[in-house]
Every structure is written in C-alpha cells, then in structure tokens.
PAGU-72068 format. One record per residue: residue in three letters; x negated, y, z of N, C-alpha, C in turn; residue number from 1. Coordinates in nm, 3 decimals. Example, Ala and Ser with C-alpha at 12.3 -4.5 7.8 and 13.67 -1.06 7.14 Angstrom:
# PAGU-72068
+------+---------+---------+---------+---------+---------+---------+---------+---------+---------+------+
! resn !     n_u !     n_v !     n_w !    ca_u !    ca_v !    ca_w !     c_u !     c_v !     c_w ! resi !
+------+---------+---------+---------+---------+---------+---------+---------+---------+---------+------+
!  ALA !  -1.319 !  -0.569 !   0.780 !  -1.230 !  -0.450 !   0.780 !  -1.320 !  -0.330 !   0.780 !    1 !
!  SER !  -1.285 !  -0.225 !   0.708 !  -1.367 !  -0.106 !   0.714 !  -1.290 !   0.003 !   0.787 !    2 !
+------+---------+---------+---------+---------+---------+---------+---------+---------+---------+------+
***
This chain:
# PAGU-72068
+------+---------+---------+---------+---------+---------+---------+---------+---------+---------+------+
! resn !     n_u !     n_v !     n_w !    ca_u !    ca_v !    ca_w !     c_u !     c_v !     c_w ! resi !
+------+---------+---------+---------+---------+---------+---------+---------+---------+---------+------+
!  UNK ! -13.020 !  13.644 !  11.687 ! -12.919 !  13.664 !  11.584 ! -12.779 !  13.662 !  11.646 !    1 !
!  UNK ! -12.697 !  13.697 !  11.593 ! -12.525 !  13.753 !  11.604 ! -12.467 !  13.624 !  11.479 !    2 !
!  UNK ! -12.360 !  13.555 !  11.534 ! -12.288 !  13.530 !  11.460 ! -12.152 !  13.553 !  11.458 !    3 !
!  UNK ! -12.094 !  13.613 !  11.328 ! -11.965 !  13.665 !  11.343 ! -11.908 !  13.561 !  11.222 !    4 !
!  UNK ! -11.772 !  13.606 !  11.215 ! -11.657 !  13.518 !  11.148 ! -11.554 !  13.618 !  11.124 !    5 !
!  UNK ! -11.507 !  13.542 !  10.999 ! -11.424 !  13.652 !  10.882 ! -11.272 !  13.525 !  10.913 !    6 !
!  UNK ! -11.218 !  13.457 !  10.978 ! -11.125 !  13.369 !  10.978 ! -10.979 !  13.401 !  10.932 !    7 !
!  UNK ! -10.938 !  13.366 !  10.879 ! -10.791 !  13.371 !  10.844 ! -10.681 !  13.318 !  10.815 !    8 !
!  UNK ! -10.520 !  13.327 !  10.860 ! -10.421 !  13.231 !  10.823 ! -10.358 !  13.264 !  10.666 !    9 !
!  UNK ! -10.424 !  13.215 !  10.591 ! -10.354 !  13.250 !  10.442 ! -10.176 !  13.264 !  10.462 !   10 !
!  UNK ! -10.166 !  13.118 !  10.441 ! -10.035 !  13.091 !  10.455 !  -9.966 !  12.964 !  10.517 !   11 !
!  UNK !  -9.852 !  12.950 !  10.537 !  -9.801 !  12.847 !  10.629 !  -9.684 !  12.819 !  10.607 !   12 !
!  UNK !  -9.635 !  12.687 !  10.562 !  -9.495 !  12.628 !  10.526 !  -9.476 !  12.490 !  10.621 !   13 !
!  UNK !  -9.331 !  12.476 !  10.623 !  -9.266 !  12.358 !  10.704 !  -9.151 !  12.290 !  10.623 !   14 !
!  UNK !  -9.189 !  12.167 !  10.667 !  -9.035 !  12.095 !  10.599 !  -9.000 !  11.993 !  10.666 !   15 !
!  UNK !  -8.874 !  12.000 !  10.711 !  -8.802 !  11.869 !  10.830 !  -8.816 !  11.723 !  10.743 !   16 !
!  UNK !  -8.862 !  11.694 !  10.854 !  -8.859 !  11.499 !  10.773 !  -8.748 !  11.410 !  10.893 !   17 !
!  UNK !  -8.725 !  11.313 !  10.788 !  -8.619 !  11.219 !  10.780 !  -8.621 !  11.222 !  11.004 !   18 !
!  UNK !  -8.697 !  11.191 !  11.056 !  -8.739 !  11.156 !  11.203 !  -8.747 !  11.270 !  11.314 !   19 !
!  UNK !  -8.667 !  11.358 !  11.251 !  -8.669 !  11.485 !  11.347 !  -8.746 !  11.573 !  11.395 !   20 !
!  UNK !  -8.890 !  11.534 !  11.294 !  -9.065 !  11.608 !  11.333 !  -9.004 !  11.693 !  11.202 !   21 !
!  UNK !  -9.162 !  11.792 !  11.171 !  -9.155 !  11.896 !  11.073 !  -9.263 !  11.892 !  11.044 !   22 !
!  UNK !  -9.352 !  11.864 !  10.912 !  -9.523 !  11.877 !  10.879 !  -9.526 !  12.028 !  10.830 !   23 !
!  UNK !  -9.645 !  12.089 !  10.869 !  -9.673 !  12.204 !  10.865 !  -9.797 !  12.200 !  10.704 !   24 !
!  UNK !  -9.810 !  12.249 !  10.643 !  -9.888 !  12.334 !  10.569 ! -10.008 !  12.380 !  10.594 !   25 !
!  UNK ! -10.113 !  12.432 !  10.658 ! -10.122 !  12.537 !  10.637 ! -10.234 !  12.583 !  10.581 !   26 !
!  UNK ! -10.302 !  12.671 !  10.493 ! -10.411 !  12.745 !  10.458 ! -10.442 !  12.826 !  10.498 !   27 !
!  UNK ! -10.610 !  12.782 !  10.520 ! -10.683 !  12.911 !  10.612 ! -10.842 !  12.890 !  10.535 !   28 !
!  UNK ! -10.862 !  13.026 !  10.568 ! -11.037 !  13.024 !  10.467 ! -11.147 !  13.088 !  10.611 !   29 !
!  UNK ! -11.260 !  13.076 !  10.595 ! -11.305 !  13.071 !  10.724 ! -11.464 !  13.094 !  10.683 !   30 !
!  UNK ! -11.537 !  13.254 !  10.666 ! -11.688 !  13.226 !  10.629 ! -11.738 !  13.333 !  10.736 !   31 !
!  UNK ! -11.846 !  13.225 !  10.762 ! -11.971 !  13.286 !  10.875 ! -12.060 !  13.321 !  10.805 !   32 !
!  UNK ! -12.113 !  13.466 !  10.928 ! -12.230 !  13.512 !  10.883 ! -12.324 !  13.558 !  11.011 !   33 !
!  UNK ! -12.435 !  13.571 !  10.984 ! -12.538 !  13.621 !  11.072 ! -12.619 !  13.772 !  11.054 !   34 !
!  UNK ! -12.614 !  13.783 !  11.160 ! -12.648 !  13.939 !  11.183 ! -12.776 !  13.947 !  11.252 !   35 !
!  UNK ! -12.902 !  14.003 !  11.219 ! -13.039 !  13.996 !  11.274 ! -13.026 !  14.135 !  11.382 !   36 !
!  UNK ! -13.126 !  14.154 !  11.402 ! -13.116 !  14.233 !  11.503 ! -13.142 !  14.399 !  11.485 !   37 !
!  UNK ! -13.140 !  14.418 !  11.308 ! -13.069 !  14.558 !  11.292 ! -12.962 !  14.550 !  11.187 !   38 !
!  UNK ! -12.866 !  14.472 !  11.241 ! -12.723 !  14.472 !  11.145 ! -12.727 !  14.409 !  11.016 !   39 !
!  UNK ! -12.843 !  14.343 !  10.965 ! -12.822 !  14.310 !  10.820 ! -12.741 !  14.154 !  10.806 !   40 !
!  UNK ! -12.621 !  14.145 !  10.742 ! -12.507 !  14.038 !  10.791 ! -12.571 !  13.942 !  10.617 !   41 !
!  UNK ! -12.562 !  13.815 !  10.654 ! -12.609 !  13.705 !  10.576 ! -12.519 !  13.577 !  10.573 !   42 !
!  UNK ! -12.427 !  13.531 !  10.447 ! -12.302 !  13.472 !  10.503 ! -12.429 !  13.329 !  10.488 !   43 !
!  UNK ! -12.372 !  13.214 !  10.589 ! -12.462 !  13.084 !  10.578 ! -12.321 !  13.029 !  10.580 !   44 !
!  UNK ! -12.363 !  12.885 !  10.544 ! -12.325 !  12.757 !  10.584 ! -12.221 !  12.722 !  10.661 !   45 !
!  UNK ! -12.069 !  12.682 !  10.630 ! -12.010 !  12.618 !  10.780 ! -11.994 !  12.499 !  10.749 !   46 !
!  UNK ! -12.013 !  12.421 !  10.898 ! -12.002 !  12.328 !  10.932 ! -11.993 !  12.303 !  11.100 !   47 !
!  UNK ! -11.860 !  12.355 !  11.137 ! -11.840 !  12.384 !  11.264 ! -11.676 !  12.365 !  11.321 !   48 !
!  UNK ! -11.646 !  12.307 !  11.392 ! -11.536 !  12.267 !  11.476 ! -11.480 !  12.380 !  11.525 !   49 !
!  UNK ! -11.375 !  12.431 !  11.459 ! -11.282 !  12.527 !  11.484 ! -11.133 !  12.528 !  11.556 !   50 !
!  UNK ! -11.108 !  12.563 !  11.629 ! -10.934 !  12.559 !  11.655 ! -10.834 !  12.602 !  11.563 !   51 !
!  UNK ! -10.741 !  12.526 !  11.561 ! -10.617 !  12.511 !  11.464 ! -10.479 !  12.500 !  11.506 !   52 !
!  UNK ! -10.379 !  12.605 !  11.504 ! -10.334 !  12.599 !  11.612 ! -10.169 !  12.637 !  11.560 !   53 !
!  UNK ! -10.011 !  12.573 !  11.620 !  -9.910 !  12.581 !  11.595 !  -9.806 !  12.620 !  11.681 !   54 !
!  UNK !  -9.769 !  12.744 !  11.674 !  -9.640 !  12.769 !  11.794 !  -9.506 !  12.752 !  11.727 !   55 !
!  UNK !  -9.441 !  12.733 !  11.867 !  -9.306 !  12.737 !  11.860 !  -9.236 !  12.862 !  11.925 !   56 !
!  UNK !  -9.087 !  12.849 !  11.959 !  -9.025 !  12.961 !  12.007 !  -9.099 !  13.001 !  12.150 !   57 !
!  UNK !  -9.140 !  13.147 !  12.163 !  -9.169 !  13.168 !  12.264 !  -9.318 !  13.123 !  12.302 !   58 !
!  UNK !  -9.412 !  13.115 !  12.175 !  -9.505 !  13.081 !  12.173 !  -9.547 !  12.950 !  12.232 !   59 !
!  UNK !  -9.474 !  12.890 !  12.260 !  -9.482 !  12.775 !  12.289 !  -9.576 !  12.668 !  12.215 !   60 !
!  UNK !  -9.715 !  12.615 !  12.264 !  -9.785 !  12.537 !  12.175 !  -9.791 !  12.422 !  12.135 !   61 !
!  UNK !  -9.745 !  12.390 !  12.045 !  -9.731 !  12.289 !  11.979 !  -9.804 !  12.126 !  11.897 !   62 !
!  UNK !  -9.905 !  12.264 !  11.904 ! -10.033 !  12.197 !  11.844 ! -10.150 !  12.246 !  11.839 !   63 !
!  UNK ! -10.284 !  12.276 !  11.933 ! -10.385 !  12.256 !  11.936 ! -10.492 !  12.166 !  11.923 !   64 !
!  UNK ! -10.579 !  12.159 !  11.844 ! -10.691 !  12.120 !  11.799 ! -10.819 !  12.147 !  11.697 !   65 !
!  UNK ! -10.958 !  12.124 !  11.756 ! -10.991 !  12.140 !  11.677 ! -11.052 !  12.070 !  11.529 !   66 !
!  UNK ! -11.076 !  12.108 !  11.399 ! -11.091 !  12.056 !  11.313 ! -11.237 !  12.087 !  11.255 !   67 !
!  UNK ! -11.292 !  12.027 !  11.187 ! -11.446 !  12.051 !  11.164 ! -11.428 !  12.079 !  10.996 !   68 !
!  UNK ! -11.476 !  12.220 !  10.988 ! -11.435 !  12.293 !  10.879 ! -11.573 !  12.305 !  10.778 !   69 !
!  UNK ! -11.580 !  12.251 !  10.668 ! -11.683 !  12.229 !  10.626 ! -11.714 !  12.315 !  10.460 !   70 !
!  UNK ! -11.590 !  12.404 !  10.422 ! -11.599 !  12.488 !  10.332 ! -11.494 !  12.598 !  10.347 !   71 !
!  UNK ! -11.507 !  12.717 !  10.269 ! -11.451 !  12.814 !  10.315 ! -11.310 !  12.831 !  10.311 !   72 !
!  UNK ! -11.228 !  12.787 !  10.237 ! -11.122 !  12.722 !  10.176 ! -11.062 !  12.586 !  10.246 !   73 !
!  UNK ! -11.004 !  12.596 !  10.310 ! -10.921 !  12.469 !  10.349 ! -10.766 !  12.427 !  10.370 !   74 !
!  UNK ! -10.696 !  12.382 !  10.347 ! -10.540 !  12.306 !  10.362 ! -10.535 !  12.180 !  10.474 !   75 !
!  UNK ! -10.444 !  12.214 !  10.598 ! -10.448 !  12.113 !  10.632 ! -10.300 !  12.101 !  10.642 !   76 !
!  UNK ! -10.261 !  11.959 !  10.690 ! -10.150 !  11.942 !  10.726 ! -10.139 !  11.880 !  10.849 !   77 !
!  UNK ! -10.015 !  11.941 !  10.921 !  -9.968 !  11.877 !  11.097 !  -9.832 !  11.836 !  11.109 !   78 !
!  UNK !  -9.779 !  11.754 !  11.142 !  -9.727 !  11.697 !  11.209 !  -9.668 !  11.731 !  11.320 !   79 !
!  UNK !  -9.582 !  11.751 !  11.350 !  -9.520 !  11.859 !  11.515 !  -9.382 !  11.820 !  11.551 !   80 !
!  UNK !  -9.314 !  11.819 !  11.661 !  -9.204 !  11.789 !  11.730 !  -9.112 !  11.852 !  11.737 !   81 !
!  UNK !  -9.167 !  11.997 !  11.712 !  -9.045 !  12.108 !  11.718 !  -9.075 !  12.207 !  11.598 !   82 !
!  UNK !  -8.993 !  12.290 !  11.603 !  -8.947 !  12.386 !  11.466 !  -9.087 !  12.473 !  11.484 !   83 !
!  UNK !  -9.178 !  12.450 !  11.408 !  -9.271 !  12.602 !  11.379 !  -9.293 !  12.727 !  11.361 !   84 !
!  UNK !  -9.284 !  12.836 !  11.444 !  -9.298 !  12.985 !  11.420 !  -9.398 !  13.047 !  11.371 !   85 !
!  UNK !  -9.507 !  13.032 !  11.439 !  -9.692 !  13.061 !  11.341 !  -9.752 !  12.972 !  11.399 !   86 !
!  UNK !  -9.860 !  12.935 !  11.283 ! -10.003 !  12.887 !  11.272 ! -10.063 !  12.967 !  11.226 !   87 !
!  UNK ! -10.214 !  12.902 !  11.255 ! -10.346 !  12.972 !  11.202 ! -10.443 !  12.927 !  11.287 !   88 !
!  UNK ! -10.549 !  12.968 !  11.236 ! -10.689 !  12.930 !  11.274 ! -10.735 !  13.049 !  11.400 !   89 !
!  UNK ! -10.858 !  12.953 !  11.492 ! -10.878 !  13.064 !  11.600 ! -10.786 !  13.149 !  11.659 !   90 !
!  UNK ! -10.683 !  13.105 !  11.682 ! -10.515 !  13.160 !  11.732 ! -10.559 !  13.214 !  11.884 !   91 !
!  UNK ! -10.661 !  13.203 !  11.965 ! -10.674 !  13.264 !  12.061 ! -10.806 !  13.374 !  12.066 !   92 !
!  UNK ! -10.853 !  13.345 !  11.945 ! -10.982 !  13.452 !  11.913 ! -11.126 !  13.465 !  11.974 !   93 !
!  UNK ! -11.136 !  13.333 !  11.982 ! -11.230 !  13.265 !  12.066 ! -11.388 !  13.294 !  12.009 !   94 !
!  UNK ! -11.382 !  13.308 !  11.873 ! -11.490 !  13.337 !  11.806 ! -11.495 !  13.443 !  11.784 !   95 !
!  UNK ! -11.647 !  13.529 !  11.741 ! -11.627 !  13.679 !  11.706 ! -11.553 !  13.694 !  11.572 !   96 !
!  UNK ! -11.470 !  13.784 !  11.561 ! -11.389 !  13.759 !  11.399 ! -11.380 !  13.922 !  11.409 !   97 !
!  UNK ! -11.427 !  13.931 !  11.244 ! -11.451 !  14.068 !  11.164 ! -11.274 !  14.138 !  11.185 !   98 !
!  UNK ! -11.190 !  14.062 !  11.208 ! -11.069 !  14.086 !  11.182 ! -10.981 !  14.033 !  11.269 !   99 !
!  UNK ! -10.957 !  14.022 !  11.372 ! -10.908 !  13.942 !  11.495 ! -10.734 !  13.970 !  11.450 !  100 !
!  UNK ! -10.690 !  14.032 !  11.363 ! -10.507 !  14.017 !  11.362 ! -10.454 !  13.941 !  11.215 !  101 !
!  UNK ! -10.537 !  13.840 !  11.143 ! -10.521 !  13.787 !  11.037 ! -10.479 !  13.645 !  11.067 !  102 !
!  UNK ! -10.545 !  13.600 !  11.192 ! -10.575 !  13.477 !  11.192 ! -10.441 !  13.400 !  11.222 !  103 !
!  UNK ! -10.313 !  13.466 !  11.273 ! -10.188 !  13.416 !  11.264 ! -10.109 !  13.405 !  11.188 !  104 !
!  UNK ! -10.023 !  13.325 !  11.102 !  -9.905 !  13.363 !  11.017 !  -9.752 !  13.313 !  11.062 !  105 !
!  UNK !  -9.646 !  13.345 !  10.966 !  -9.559 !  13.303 !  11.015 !  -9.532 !  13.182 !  10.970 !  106 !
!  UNK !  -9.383 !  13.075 !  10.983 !  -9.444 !  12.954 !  10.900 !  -9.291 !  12.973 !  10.835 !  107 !
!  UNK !  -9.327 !  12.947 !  10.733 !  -9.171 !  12.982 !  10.639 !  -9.117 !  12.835 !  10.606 !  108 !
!  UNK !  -8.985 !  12.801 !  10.560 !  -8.946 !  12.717 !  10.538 !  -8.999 !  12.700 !  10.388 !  109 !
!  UNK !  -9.017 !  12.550 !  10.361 !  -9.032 !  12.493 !  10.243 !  -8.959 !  12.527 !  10.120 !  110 !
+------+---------+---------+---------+---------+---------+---------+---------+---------+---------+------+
***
C-alpha cells in the first residue's frame, strides 16, 4: 500500500505579548489515505506525529516540531522569540501530500 496526505495551513495569526515573545495561532487540517496497488485511495485513521513549523524573516526557523495529530482538524498554539512570517504543517514536505503548495501560510497580525 501507498500512503498519501492531503495536509494543509488553513490559517495563521500572531499577537505580541507583554515579554517581547509573539504566540502564534495556527490551523491546519491533515487526512490520510491509502492507496492499494491499483490506485483505489481509502481515507483511514490519523494518529501520527507530524511537523509543525514557524519562520521568520528570511526563513529563518523559529520553530520546529513535531506534534501528534489525532483528528483532521486541529488549532495549535506557539510561542516564539521573534516576529512570525509563515507557519504550517509539513513545511518541508516530508510526507507524500496530494498538494505540496498549501501547507504554508502567511501569519497575519491579530
């Protein structure tokens, strides 16, 4: 079997706190499926440790890690040192994804 991934950065907001950090936002939805061995695609189950990921100017990374994503729909929030440009999920495209130019967004102010 083939497993592929539909991953995506919905959306992404920031807001400066009192201590000179910025918490990030962000929403991303994320469903797997399996592919037999003449193309017929079957979405299953996640429950899998994904990368989650935050740049700064100049792509500069900010925040990598991964998070264990357990429905298709998720919000997380980060914590970061410097001003946020994009997040998103699978930011280096590490997994097979139906759509490999979704998975970044920009991060807008609050």
């Amino acid at each position: 079997t083939i497993t592929l991934w539909e991953n995506k950065a919905e959306s992404a907001t920031y807001e400066e706190m009192e201590n000179e950090k910025y918490k990030v936002n962000l929403a991303v939805s994320t469903h797997k499926f399996r592919a037999d061995s003449i193309g017929n695609q079957t979405e299953i189950a996640i429950e899998d440790y994904i990368e989650i990921g935050v740049f700064g100017e100049n792509e500069e990374e900010l925040y990598m890690k991964k998070h264990k994503l357990i429905q298709n729909e998720t919000n997380i929030e980060i914590i970061v040192d410097k001003k946020p440009i994009r997040a998103g999920i699978d930011p280096y495209v590490v997994l097979i994804d139906r759509d490999r130019d979704n998975n970044l967004v920009e991060v807008k102010k609050k």
